[in-house]
Every structure is written in C-alpha cells, then in structure tokens.
N, C-alpha and C positions, 0 to 999 in steps of 0.2 A: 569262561572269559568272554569280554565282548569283544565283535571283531574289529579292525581297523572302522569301517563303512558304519557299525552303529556307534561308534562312541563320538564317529565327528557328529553325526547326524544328533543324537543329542545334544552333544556342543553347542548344535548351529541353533535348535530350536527349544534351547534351554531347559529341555524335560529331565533334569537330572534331579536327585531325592533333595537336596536342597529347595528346592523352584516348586517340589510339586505343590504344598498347598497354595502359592504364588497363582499357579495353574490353573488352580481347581478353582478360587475365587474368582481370576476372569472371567471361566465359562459360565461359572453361575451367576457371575454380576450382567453378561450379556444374553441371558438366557435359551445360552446355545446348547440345550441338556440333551438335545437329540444327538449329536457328536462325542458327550463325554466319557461314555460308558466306551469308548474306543480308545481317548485318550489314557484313559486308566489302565485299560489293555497293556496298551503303548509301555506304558511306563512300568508297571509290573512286568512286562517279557525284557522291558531293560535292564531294569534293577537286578534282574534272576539271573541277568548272563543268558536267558534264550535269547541268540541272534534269530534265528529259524523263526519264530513264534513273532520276533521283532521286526521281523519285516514282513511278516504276514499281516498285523494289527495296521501299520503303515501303509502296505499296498490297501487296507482295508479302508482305513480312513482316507485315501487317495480318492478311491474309485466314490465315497459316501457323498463328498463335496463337489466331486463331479457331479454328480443325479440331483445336487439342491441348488445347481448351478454356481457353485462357487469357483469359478474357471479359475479364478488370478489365483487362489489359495491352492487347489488343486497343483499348479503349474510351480507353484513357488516348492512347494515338498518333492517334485517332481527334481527340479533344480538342486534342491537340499541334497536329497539322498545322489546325484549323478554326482555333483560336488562333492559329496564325504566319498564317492568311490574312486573319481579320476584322479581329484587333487589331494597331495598328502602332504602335512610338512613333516620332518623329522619332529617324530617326538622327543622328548627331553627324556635320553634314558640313565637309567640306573648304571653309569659306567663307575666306578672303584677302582681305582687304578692301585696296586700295589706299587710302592716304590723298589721291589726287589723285581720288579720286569722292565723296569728302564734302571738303566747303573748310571753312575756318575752322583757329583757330588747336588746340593743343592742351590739352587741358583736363587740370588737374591738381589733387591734393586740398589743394593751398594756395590753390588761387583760390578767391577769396569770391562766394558766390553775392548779386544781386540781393537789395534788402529794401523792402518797404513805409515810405516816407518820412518815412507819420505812426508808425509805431507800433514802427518796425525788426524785424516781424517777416518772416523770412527768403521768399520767393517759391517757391525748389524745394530739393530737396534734389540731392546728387552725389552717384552709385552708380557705383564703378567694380569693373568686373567680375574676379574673379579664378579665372577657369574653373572653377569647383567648381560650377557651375551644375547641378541636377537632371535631366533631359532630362525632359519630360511626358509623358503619356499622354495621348493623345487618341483621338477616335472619328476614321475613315479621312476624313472630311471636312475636318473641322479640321487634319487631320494632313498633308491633300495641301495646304492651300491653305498654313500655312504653309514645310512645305517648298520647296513655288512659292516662297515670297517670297525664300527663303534662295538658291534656285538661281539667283534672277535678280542677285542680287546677288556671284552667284558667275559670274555670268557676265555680269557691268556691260559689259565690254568687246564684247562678241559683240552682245546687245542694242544697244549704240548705233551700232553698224555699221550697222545697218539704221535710225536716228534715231529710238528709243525709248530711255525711260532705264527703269532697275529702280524697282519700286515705292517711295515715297518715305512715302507715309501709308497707317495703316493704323486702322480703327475697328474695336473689340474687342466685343461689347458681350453680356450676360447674368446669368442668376441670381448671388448671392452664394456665394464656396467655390468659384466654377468653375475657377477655374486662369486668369483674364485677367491679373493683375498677374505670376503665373509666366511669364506665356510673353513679357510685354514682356521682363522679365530676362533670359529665355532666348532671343530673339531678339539684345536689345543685345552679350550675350556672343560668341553665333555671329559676331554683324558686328565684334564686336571694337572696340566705342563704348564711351563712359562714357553715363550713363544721368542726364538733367537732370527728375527729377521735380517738377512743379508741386504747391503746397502751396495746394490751393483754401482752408484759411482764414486765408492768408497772403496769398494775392491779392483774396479779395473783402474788401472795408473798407464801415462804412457814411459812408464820406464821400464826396458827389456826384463822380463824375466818377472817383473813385481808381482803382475796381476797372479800368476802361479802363485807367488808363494804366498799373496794374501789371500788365497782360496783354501790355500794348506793353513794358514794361520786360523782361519774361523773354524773351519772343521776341525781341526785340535780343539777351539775353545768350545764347541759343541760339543766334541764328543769326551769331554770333560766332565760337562753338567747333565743333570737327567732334564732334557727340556726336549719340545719340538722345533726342529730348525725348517726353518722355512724360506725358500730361493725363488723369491719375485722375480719378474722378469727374468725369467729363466734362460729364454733366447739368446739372450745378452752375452751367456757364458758357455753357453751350449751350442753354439754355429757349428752346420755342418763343416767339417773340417778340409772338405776337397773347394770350398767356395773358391771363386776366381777373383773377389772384389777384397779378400782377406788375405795378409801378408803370413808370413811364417808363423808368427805368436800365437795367434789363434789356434794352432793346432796341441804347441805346447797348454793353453791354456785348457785345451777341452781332453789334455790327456790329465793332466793336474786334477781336473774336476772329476773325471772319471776313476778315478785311483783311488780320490778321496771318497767318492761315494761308496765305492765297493768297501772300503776303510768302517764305513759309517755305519755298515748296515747291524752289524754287532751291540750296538749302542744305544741309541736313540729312534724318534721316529723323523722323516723326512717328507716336506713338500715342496714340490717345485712347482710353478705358478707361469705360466706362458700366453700372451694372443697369439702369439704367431708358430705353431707348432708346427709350421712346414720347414721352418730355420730351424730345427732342431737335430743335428746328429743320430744318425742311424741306432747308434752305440749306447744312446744317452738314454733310448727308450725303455733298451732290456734293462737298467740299472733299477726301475721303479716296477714295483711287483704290482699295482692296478691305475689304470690310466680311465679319467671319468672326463668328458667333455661336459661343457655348463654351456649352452647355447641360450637362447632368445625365449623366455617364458612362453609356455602355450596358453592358449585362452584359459583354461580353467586357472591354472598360474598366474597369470596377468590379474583375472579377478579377482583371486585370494590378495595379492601384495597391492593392488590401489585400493583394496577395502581397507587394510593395515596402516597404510602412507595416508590414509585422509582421516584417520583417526585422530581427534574424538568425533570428529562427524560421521552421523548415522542417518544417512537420506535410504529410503527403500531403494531393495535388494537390486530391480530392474537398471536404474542409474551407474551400475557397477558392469553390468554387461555389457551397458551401450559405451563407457568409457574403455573398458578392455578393448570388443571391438575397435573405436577406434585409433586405441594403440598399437595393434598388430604390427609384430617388428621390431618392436623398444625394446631394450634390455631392462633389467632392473634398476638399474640405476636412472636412467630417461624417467621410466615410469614414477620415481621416488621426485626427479628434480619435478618433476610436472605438477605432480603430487601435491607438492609444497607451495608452487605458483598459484593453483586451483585454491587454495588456501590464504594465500595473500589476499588472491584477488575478491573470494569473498568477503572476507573481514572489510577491506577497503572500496568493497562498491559498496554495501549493504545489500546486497543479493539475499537470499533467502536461501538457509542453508540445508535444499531438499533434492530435488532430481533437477527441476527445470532451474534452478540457482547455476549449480554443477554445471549442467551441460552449457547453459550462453557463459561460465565462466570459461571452461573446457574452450569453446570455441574463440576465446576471444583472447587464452593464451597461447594458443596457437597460432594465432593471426600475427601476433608479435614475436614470434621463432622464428628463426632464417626457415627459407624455404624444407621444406616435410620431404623426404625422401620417402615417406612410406602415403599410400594412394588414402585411406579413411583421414588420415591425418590431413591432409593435404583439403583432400575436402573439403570437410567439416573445417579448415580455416579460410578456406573462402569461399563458401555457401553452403549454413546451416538446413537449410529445405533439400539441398541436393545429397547431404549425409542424410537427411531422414528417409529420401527417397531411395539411396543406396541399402539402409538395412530394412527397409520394409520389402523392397524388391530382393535379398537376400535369403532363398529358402532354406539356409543352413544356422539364422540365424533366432535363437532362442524367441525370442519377444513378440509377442501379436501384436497386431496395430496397437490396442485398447492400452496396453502397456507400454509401450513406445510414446505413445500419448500422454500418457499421465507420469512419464518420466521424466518428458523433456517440456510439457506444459504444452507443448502443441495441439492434444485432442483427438480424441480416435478421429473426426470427420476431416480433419486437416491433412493428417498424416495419411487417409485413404486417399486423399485428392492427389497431392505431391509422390504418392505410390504410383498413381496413376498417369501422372505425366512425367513419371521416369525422368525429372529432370538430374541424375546424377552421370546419366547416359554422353551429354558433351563433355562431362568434365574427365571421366573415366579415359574418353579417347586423350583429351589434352596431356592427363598423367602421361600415358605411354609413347605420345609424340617425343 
C-alpha cells in the first residue's frame, strides 16, 4: 500500500497511471530527456506501492534539478512532499454503516419534527445527507482523531468482539469559522445518518419548567430514529450550574440535559458543538466519550483551504504561501469570505488572474475591511512594499526573493531593495502600540 505522504504527493503532481503518458509527452515535447529516466522511476515505485524506493527516486530527482540549477522546481517538490506530510485532509473513507448498530426507526423528510407546546416553535431541524459533503481540512490532530472516530465505526463489529462499542458522543468545542458545524455534517454523511439538529431558541422558553421538558421531548424524538443528533450551541444548555448570573432553572435544565444524555448513550450517536467551552458544566464533559478542539488553521492548513476557496483559479503554487502567510489568525470561514472577495474583485477590476492579480486584489480587499486585528493583514492593507518587506525579512518563511518576485509581480531586484530598507519595521511597532 502507498503511504499517506506518497499518494498526496502524486495527487499534487499528477503522476498517477492515468497522466503518465500525459507526462512522458511533456518531457519529450520540451526536451528534458536528461530528467526522465527518473520520472519513470518515479512512477513505477509508485504504481508498485514501494513508498521506500518512492521517495528515494524523488529525493533523486530533487537533488538532479538542483546541479542543473533549477532552484524554483527543486523548491516546489520540496514544498510538495512537506505539504503531502504536514497537511492531511480526511480522506473519504469506506464507512458502511449497518443499520442493526444504530436502533430506532428510520427517519424521513416527511416526519415532523418535535415543537414547543406553548409557542409551536419547532425543537430541531432535519438534515439529510446527500453526499456532496465538502471533505475538511484540518491540522494532523484534528484530522487523526476524527478519522479514529470514522474507523471505529467502520469497524463496529471488530470493536465489540472484544465488549467495546464505537464512539457514540462527541464534544466539538472552539473559536467561531472553525469548521465545527462542517465536520458534524461531514461525520453524519460518512456514517450515512440523517442529522437531527437542536434549535436552542426553540428549546429554551421562558416558561418555568418548559425548557426541561423540551430537552426531554427531542431526545425521546432522537432516540426514536437511527439518526445523529446534533446540540449547537451547546453552552446555551450546558451552563455551569453554580453560575452567580443564572437563576434556579438553569440547574434544572442542565440536570434534564444530563439525564437525557446518559438516557441517549444506548441509541444513537451524539454531537454537541460549543465557542465557549469554559461555560460548560464540569458534568457535562464526562457525558461525551472524545472531546476534539478545532482551533485556527496552521499554515500548511491555511494553504490547502485558499487553494480550494479560489477555485477554479490556478495562479502558481508561491501566490498561495504569500496569501496564507498573510492570513495568520483567520479561521476558516474569514479565510472562505476573503476567498470569495479576492474573486469578485478580480472578475470586476480585470486583474490578471495569476500571483501579482491575487495579491494587489489580496491588498486592496483588505484595505476595505474594518480594521485587521491580525499584524500581516493589517500591513499588507496599508502598505504593500512594507508586507514585502515583512516576508522577505522573515527567515521562517518559505519563498526566496526570486519568488516572492514573480509572485506578486514586484521582481527579485525590487523586493531586494524593500528587504533592505526594512521598511515593515514602523509599521510592526504601530501594530503593537
């Protein structure tokens, strides 16, 4: 089998048995026959499933382009292969979900959902999945724990052989834009469940006693159907219960809630979905057997999801580093709205839709966002020579001048000058005044 790290890597550089005569016609149409007898390599230790051999032919080809001086080309398989190993999305796996490991009846989009007594407003909403699900992007954390969760469910039957069952609740909990409500959908999909979402202000009422029993009312109507139920804003319902700011009910409510999860666990599967995870009851946490935080994309992260959000534009690879860079900070969803902006604004300036298009678009949606809370951002909208000057002075950051240059259209000889007089140096203090 190939491993994770070679099969992105062919991914990224299209060597797969379809492409290869694709392949073989470029190098011979540009008469680069010195190089191919590596490429074949290449391809043949991939095709075989030697990983070992596959990244031997690669380091091979690596080091060949270096000594002909092909630094940019060199640098970019450099980047490939760091990329196939840091960054990972969930692959799309083979889950089968048998319907005798979830019980209940089946749910379908004529059944009526639960409603509030006093006011008939509806309890949750019904999501049923129709595989066009996104696949996420996560950092390698995020990304193994829920694949765990997928594999155990892919393997329900193996697991209880030994008298454990597959993870049944899961607590999500992080900043806003992170990708938590993404990944319930894209979980419920993989398991192949309809998706029973609670409507917190559908459930809390302010009549004594209510909000309890519509907490009891939806979990009856969950644990009914074989579906995944799924509790947004979780905090909402889960307050610590000694709070000083919260009257008597609140404690009834988070015993109601607690009662029913334990109720629940026999059943179905469960996600509760939180920002604010420091409001949450001590109590509430043992109820959920794995807790995954989704925080703020790392760089490799960041570059895979603006590469995806500005799709179908395909400007070279470097353009993508230099806008990650200077999102640092952004959740996913920031990075998606931007995305889209960067997108308007080329169609409607007639930019040129390559690296230096992107980046004066990049800077001049910025320019028109309320003030940037994050320092690259901030810059780069109000003085592009001072971001250039920022990542060329930057020794952690990927790109040599020559690239940086030809990414944002400025020029190796410009982007040396503006290196050199460090002009990002006032604006760095001003951020932190």
């Amino acid at each position: 089998m190939l491993s994770d790290s070679t099969k992105i890597f062919l991914a990224q550089t299209t060597l797969l048995p379809d492409k290869y005569h694709q392949q073989a016609d470029i190098f011979s149409q540009d008469g680069d026959m010195e190089h191919f007898s590596v490429i074949q390599s290449i391809i043949r230790a991939g095709l075989s499933g030697d990983a070992e051999a596959f990244d031997k032919q690669v380091a091979r080809l690596r080091t060949r382009l270096e000594k002909a001086g092909a630094a940019k080309e060199a640098a970019t398989i450099e980047r490939l292969l760091k990329s196939a190993t840091e960054t990972k999305e969930i692959k799309p796996s083979r889950v089968e979900i048998s319907r005798a490991h979830i019980s209940g009846e089946v749910l379908t989009p004529d059944t009526n959902a639960p409603i509030d007594r006093e006011t008939g407003a509806a309890l949750c909403e019904l999501y049923f999945p129709a595989g066009k699900q996104t696949v996420p992007v996560y950092e390698d954390r995020v990304s193994e724990t829920i694949t765990g969760l997928l594999e155990e469910w892919a393997s329900a039957d193996a697991l209880r052989n030994v008298g454990v069952e597959p993870t049944r609740s899961l607590l999500i909990f992080g900043p806003p834009g992170s990708g938590k409500t993404l990944t319930a959908h894209y979980i419920a999909e993989k398991l192949e469940l309809p998706l029973v979402t609670a409507k917190i202000d559908g459930l809390i009422s302010s009549f004594l006693g209510t909000t309890a029993r519509n907490i009891a009312n939806l979990f009856d109507f969950a644990n009914r159907y074989s579906c995944l139920l799924l509790l947004d804003e979780f905090d909402a319902l889960a307050k610590v219960r000694d709070d000083p700011q919260e009257v008597g009910e609140i404690k009834r409510v988070v015993n109601s809630l607690l009662q029913n999860l334990d109720k629940r666990r026999p059943f179905g599967v469960t996600i509760a979905i939180t920002n604010h995870d420091k409001l949450l009851d001590p109590a509430v946490w043992r109820r959920f057997e794995t807790h995954v935080h989704i925080g703020e994309p790392g760089t490799q992260a960041r570059t895979k999801m603006i590469e995806r959000f500005l799709a179908p534009l395909k400007p070279e690879a470097p353009i993508f580093s230099i806008i990650a860079y200077c999102l640092e900070g952004h959740s996913g969803a920031d990075l998606e709205r931007i995305c889209v902006s960067l997108k308007r604004s080329l169609a409607l300036s007639g930019e040129s839709h390559d690296g230096p298009g992107l980046f004066h678009a990049l800077s001049s949606v910025l320019s028109r966002l309320p003030s940037q809370n994050h320092r690259p951002a901030q810059i780069l909208a109000e003085d592009p020579d001072a971001f250039i000057s920022l990542i060329a002075n930057d020794l952690e950051f990927p790109l040599k001048q020559a690239e940086i240059g030809q990414a944002t259209g400025y020029g190796q000889s410009r982007v040396s000058d503006i290196k050199k007089a460090k002009r990002h140096l006032p604006l760095m203090k001003a951020t932190h005044a």
